[in-house]
N, C-alpha and C positions, 0 to 999 in steps of 0.2 A: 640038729646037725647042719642042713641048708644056712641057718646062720651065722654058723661060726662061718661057714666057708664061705658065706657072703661077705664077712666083716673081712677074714682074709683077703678074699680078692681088692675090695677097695684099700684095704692099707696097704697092700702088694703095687694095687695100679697108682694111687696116691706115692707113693716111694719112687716109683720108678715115672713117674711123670715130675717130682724134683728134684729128681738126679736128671731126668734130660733137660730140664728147664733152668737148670744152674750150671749144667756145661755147656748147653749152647747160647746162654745170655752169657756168659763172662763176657760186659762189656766194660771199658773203663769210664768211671764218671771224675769228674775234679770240678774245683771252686775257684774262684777269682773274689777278691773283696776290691771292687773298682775304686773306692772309693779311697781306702789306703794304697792306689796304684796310683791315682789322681794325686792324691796331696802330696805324693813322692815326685811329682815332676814339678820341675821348677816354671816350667813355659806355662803349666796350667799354674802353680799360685802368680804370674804374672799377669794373666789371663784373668783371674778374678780378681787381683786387686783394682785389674783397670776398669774392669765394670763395676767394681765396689765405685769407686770411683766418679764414676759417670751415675750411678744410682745416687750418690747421695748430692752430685751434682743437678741433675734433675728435679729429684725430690727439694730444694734449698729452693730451686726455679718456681714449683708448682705449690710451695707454703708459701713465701713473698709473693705472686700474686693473689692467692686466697688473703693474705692478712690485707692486701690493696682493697680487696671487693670488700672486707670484712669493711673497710674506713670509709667507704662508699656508702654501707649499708645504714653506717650510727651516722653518719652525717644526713645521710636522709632523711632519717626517725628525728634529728632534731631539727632540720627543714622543714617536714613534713606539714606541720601546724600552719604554716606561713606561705606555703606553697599553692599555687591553683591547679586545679586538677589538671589539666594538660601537661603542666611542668613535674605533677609527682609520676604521669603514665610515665611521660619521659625520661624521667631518674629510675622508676624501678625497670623500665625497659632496658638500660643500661645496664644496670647492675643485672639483670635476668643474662645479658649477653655477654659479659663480664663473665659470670658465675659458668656458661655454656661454654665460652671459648677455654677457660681453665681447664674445666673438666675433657675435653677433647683434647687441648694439649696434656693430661693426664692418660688419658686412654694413645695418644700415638706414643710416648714415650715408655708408659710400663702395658697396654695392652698387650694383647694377642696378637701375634705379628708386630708389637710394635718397637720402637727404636733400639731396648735394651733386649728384645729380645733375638732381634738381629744381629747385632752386635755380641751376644754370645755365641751366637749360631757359627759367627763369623773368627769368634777368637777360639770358642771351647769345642767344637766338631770335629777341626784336621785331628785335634787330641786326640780325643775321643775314638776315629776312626785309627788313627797310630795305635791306639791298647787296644782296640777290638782285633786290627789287622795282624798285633803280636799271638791275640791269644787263640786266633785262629790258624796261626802257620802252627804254634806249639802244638794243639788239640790237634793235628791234623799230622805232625811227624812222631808225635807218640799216641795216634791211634787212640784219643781220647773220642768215645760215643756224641758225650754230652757234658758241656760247661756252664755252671750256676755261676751267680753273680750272688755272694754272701749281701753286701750291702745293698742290694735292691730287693730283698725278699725272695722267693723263688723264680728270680728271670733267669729264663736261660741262656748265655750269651754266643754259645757255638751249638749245633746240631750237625753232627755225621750226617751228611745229604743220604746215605744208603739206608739208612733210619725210616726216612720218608715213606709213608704208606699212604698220602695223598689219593693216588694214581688210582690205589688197591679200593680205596674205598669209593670213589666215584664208581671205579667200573661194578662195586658191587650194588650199589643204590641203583644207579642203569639196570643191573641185571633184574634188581626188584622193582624197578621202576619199567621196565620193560622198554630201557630208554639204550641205547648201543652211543659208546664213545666213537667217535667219527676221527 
């Protein structure tokens, strides 16, 4: 008998803990697909044709001096034979600095920080921040919780700041930390 009335009470308290936990989360969530937002705007495909642009300008830059060094390289090999040692250090010294200067103008134009990446920074961002800045005034007058971005995988692109439990959880680590938020 204990049993059943134990089994009761937990489907009782289970029932009545997702009835309060689905009337007081009704929150609203929505999706944005950025990326069909993006190719709807015309300033962004003008935006990327111009760095397409400058990419394949670049990249034309940094093959034509590779195929230089390459004519550097077979010219040497058939020098080579005929050449006295000080005159070959100094060919392939060349060509070593050749082959070093390319490759750093490779690394400043598509690096990290580098030319083309600035240059998007520069053309594809104000976008960027114009759809974010939309879909934040929206989420924010219809009282939307939280905004996915379909085309990034699960990024969230807006967060209700009253959501935030930052605060909650420091003060509770302090508390078990025996540490007091100041």
């Amino acid at each position: 008998m204990k049993k059943i009335e134990y089994v009761i009470r937990v489907f009782a308290s289970a029932f009545f803990l997702m009835a309060f936990a689905t009337s007081s989360y009704s929150q609203k969530f929505g999706y944005v697909d950025s990326e069909y937002i993006l190719q709807s705007i015309p300033e962004y495909q003008d935006a990327q044709n111009e760095l397409d642009e400058l990419s394949k300008e670049w990249q034309t830059e940094i093959e034509t001096e590779f195929a230089k060094i390459e004519q550097m390289y077979k010219a040497y090999q058939a020098d080579a034979v005929l050449l006295p040692e000080d005159l070959k250090r100094k060919r392939e010294d060349e060509i070593i600095k050749a082959e070093k200067d390319v490759k750093e103008l490779q690394r400043k134009r598509f690096g990290q920080d580098g030319d083309l990446f600035n240059k998007r920074q520069e053309l594809v961002k104000p976008i960027q921040e114009k759809v974010f800045n939309a879909i934040e005034e929206i989420a924010t007058k219809q009282n939307y919780a939280f905004i996915f971005d379909k085309a990034s995988g699960p990024v969230i692109m807006y967060v209700n700041p009253k959501y935030n439990i930052s605060d909650e959880v420091l003060d509770q680590i302090g508390s078990i930390m025996g540490v007091r938020k100041q």
